[in-house]
BAKOLLUM-852774 format. One record per residue: residue in three letters; chain; residue number from 1; x, y, z of N, C-alpha, C in turn. Coordinates in steps of 0.2 Angstrom, whole numbers, padded with zeros to 4 digits. Layout:
N
<site><residu>ala</residu><chaine>A</chaine><num>NUM</num><n_px>X</n_px><n_py>Y</n_py><n_pz>Z</n_pz><ca_px>X</ca_px><ca_py>Y</ca_py><ca_pz>Z</ca_pz><c_px>X</c_px><c_py>Y</c_py><c_pz>Z</c_pz></site>
...
END
This chain:
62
<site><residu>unk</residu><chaine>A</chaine><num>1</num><n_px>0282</n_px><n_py>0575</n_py><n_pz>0355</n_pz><ca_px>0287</ca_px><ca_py>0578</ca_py><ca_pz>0351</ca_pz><c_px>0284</c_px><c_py>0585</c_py><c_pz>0349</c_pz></site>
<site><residu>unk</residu><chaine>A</chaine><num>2</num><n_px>0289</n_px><n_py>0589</n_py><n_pz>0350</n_pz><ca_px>0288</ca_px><ca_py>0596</ca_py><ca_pz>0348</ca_pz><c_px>0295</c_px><c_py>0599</c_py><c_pz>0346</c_pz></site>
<site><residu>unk</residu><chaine>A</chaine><num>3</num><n_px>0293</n_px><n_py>0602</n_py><n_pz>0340</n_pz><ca_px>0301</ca_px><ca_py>0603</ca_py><ca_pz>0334</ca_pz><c_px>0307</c_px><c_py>0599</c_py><c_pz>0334</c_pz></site>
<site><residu>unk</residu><chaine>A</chaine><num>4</num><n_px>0303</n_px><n_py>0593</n_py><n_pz>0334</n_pz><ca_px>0309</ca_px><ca_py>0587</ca_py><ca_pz>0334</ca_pz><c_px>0312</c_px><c_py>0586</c_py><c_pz>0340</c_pz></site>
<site><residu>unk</residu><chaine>A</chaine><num>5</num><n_px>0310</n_px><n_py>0588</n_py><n_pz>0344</n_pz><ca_px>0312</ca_px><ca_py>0588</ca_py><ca_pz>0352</ca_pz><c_px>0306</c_px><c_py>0584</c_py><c_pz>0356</c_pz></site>
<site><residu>unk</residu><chaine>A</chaine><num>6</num><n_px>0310</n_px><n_py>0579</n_py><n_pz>0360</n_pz><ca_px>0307</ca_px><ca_py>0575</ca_py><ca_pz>0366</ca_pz><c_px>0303</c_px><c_py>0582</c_py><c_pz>0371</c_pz></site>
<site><residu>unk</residu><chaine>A</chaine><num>7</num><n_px>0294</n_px><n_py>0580</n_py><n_pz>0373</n_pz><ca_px>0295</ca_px><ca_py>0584</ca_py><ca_pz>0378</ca_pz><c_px>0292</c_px><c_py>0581</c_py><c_pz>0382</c_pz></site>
<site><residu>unk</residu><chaine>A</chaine><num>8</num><n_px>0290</n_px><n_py>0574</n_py><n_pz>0384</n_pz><ca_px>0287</ca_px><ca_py>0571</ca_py><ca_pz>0388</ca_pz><c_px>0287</c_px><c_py>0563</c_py><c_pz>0387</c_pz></site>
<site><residu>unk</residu><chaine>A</chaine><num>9</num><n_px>0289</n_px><n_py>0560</n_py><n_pz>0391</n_pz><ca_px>0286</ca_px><ca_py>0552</ca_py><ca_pz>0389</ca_pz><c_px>0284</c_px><c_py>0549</c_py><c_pz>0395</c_pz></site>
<site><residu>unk</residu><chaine>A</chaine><num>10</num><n_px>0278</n_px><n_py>0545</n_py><n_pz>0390</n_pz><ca_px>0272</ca_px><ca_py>0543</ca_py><ca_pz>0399</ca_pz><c_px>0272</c_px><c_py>0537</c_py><c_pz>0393</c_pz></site>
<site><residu>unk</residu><chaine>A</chaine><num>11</num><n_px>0268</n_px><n_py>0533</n_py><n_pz>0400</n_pz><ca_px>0267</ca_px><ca_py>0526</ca_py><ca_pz>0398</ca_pz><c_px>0259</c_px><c_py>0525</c_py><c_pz>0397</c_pz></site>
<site><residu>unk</residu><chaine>A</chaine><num>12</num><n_px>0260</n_px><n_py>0520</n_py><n_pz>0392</n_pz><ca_px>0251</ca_px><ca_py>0520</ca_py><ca_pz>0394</ca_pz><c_px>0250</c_px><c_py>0514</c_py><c_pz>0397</c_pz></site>
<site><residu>unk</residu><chaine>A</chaine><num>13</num><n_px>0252</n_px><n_py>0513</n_py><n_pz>0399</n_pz><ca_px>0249</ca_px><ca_py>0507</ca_py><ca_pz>0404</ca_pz><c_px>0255</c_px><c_py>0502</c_py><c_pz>0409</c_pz></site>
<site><residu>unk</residu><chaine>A</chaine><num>14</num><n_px>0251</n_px><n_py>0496</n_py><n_pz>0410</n_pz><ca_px>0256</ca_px><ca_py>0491</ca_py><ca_pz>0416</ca_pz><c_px>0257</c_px><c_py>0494</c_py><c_pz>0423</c_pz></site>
<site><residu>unk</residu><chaine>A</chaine><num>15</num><n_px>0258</n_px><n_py>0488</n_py><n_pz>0428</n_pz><ca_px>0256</ca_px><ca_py>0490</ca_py><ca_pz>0433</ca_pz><c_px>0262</c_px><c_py>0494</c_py><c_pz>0438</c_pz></site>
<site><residu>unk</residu><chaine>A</chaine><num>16</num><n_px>0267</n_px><n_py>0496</n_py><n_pz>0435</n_pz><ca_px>0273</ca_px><ca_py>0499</ca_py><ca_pz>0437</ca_pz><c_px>0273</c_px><c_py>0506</c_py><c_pz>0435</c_pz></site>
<site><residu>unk</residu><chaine>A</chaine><num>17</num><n_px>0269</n_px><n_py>0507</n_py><n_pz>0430</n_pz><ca_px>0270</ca_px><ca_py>0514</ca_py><ca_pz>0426</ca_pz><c_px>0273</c_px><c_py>0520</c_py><c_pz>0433</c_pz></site>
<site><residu>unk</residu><chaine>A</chaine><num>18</num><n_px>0271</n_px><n_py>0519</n_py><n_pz>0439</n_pz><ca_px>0268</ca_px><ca_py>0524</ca_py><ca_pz>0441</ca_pz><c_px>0276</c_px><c_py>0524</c_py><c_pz>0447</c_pz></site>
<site><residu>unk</residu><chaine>A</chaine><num>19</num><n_px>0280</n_px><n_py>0519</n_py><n_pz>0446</n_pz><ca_px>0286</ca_px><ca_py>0519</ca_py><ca_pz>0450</ca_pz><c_px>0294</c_px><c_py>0525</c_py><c_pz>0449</c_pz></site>
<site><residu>unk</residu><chaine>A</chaine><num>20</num><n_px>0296</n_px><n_py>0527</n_py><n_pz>0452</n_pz><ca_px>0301</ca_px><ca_py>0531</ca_py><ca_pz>0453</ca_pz><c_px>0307</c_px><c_py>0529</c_py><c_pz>0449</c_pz></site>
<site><residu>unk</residu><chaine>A</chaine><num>21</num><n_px>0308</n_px><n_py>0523</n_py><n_pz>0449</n_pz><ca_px>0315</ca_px><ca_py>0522</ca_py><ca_pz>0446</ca_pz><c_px>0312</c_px><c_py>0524</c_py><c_pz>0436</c_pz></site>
<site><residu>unk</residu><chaine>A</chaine><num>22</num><n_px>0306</n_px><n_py>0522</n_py><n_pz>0434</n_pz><ca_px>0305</ca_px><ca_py>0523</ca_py><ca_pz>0432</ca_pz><c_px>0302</c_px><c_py>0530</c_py><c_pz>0427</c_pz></site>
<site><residu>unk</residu><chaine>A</chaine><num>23</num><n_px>0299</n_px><n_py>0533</n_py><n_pz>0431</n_pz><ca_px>0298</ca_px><ca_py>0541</ca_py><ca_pz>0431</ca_pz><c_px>0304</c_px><c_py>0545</c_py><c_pz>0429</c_pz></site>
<site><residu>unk</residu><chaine>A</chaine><num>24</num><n_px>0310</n_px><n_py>0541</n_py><n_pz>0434</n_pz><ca_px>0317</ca_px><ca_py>0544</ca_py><ca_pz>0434</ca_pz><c_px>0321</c_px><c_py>0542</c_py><c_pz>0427</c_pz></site>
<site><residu>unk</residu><chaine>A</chaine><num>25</num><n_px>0320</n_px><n_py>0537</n_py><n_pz>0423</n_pz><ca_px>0321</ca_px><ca_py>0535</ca_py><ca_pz>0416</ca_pz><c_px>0319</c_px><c_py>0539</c_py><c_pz>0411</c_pz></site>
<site><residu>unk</residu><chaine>A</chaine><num>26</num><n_px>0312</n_px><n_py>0539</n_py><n_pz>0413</n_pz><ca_px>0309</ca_px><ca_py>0545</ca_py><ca_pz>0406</ca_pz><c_px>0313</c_px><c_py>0552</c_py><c_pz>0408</c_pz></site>
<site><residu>unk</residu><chaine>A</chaine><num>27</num><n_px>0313</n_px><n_py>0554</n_py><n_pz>0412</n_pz><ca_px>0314</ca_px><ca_py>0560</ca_py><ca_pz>0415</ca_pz><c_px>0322</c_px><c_py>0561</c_py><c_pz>0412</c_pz></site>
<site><residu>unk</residu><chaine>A</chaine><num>28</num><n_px>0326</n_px><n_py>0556</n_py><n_pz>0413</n_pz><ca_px>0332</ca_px><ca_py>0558</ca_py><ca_pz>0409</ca_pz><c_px>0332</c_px><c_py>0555</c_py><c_pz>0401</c_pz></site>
<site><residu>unk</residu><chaine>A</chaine><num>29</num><n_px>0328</n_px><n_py>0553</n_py><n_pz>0399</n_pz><ca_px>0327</ca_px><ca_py>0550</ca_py><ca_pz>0390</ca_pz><c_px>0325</c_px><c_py>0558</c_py><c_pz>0388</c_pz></site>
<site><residu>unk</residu><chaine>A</chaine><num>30</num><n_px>0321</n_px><n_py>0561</n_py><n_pz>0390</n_pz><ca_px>0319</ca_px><ca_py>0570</ca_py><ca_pz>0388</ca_pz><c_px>0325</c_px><c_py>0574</c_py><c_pz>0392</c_pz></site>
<site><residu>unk</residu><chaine>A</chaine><num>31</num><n_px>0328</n_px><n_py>0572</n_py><n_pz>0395</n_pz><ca_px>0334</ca_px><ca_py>0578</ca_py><ca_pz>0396</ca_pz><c_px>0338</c_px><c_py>0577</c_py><c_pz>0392</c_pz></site>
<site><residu>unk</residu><chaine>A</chaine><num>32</num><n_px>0341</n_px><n_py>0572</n_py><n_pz>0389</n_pz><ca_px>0348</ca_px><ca_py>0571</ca_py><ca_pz>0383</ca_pz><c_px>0345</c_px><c_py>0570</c_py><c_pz>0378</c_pz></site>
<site><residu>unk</residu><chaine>A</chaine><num>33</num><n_px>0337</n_px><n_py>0569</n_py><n_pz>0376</n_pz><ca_px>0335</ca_px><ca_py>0569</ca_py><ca_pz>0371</ca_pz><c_px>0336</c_px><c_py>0562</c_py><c_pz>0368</c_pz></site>
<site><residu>unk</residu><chaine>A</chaine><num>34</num><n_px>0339</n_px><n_py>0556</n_py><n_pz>0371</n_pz><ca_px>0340</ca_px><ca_py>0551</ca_py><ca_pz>0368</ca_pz><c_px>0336</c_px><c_py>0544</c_py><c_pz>0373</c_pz></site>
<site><residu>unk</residu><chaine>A</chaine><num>35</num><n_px>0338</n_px><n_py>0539</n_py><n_pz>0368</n_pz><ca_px>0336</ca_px><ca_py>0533</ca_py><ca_pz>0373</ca_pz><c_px>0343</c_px><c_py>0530</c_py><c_pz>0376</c_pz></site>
<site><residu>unk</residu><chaine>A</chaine><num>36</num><n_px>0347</n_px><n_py>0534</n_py><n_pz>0371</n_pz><ca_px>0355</ca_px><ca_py>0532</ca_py><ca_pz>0377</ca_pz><c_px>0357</c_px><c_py>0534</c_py><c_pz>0383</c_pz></site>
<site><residu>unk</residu><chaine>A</chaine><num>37</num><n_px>0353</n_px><n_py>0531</n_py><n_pz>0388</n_pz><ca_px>0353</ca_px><ca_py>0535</ca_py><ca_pz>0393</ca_pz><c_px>0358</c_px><c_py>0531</c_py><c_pz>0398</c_pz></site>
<site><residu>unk</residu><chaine>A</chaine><num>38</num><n_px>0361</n_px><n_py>0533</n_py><n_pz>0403</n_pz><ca_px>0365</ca_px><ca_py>0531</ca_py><ca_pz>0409</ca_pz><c_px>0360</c_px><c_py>0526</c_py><c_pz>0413</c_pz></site>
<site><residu>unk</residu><chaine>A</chaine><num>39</num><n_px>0362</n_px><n_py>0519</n_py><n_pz>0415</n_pz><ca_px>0359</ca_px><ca_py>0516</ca_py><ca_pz>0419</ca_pz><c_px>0356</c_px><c_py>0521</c_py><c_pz>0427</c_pz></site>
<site><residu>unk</residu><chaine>A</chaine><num>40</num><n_px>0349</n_px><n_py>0517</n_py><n_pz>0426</n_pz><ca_px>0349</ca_px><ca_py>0520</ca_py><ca_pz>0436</ca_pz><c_px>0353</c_px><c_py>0513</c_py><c_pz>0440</c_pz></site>
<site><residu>unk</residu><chaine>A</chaine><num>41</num><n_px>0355</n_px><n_py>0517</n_py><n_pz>0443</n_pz><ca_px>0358</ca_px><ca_py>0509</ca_py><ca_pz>0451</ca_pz><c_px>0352</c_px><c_py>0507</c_py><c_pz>0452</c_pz></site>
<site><residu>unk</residu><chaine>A</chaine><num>42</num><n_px>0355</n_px><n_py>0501</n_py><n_pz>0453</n_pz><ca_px>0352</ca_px><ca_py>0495</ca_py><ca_pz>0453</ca_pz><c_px>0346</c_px><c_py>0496</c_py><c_pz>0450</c_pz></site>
<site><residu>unk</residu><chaine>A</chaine><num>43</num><n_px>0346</n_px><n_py>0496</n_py><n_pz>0442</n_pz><ca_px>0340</ca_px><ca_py>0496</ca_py><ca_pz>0440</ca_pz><c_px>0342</c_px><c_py>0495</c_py><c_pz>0431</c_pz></site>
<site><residu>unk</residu><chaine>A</chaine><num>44</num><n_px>0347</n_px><n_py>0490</n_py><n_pz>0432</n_pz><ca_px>0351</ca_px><ca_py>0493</ca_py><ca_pz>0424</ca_pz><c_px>0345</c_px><c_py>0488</c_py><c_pz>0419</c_pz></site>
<site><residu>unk</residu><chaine>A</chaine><num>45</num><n_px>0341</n_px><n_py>0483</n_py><n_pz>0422</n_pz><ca_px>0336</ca_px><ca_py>0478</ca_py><ca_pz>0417</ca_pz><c_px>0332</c_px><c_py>0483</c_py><c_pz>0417</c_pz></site>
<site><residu>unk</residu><chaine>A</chaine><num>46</num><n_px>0328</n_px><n_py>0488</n_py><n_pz>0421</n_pz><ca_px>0323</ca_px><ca_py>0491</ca_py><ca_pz>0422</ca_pz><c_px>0324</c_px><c_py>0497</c_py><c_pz>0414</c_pz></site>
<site><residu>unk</residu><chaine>A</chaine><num>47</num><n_px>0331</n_px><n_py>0500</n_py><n_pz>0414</n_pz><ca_px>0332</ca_px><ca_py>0505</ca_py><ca_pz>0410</ca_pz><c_px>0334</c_px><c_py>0503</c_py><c_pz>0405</c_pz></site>
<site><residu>unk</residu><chaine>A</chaine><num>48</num><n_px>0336</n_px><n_py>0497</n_py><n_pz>0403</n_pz><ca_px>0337</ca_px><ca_py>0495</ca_py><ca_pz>0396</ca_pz><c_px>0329</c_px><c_py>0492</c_py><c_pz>0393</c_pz></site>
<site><residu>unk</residu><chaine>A</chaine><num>49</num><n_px>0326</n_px><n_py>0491</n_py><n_pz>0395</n_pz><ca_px>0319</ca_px><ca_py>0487</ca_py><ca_pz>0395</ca_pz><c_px>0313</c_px><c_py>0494</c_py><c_pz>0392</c_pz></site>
<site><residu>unk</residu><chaine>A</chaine><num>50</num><n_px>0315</n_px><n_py>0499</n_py><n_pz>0397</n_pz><ca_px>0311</ca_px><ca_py>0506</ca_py><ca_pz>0397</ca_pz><c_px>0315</c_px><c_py>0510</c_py><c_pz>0391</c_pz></site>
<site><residu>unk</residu><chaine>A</chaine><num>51</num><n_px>0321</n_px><n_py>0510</n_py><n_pz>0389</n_pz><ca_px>0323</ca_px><ca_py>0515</ca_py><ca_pz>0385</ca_pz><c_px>0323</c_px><c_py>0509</c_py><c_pz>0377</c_pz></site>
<site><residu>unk</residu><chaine>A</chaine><num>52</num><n_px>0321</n_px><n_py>0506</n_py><n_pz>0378</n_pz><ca_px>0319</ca_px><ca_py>0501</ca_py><ca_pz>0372</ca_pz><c_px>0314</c_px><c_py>0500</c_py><c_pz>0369</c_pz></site>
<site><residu>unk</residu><chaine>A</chaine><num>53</num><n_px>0306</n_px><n_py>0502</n_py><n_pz>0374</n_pz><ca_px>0299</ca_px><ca_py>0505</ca_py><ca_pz>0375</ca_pz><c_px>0301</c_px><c_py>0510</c_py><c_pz>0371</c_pz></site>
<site><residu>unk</residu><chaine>A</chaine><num>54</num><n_px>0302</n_px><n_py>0516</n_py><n_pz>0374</n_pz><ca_px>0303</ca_px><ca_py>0522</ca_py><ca_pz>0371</ca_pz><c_px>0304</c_px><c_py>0521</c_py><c_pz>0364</c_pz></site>
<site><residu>unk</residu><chaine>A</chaine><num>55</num><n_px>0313</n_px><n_py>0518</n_py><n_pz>0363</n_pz><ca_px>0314</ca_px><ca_py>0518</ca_py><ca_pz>0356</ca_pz><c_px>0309</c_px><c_py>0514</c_py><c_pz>0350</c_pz></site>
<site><residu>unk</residu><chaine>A</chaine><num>56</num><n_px>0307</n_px><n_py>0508</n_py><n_pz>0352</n_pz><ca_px>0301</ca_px><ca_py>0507</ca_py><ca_pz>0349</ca_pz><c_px>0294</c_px><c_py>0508</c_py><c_pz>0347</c_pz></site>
<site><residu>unk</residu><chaine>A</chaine><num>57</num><n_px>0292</n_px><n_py>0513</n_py><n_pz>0352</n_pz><ca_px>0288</ca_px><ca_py>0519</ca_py><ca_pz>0352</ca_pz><c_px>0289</c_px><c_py>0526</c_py><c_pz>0349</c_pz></site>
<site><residu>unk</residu><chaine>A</chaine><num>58</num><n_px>0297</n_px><n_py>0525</n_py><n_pz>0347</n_pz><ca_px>0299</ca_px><ca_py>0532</ca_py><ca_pz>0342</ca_pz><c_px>0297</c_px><c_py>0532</c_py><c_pz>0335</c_pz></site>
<site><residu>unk</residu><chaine>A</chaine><num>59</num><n_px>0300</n_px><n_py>0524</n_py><n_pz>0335</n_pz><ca_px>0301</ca_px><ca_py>0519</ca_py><ca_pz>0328</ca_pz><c_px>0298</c_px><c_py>0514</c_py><c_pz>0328</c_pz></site>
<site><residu>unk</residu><chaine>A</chaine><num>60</num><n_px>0293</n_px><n_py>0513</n_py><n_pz>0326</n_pz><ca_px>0289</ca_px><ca_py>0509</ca_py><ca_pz>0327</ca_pz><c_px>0292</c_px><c_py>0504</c_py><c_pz>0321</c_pz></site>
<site><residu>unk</residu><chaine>A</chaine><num>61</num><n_px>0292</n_px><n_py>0506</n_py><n_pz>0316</n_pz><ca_px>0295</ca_px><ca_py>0503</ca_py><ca_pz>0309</ca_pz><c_px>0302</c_px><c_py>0497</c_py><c_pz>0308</c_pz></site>
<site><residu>unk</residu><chaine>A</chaine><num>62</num><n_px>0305</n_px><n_py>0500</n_py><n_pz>0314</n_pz><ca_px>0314</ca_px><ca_py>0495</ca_py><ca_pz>0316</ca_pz><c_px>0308</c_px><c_py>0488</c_py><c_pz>0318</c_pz></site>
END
């Protein structure tokens, strides 16, 4: 986070971290600034699972 602005999200671990569908979720969670992000095809459990991380990892308090 820099000025309340998303400017990178990486994982710290698991052994997928390093997969494209994946990479491609962070990559649009920092582009709209949200975890509401638009499913990837064929990958709607992947993106809801991952933009869940994230918001968990925003808010850890929820």
């Amino acid at each position: 986070m820099k000025d309340h602005r998303l400017q990178a999200v990486k994982s710290t671990g698991g052994r997928q971290t390093q997969d494209a569908v994946i990479q491609q979720i962070f990559a649009r969670i920092v582009e709209v600034q949200s975890v509401q992000v638009d499913t990837v095809s064929g990958a709607s459990l992947t993106t809801k699972a991952v933009s869940k991380a994230v918001e968990n990892a925003l808010h850890p308090e929820q």
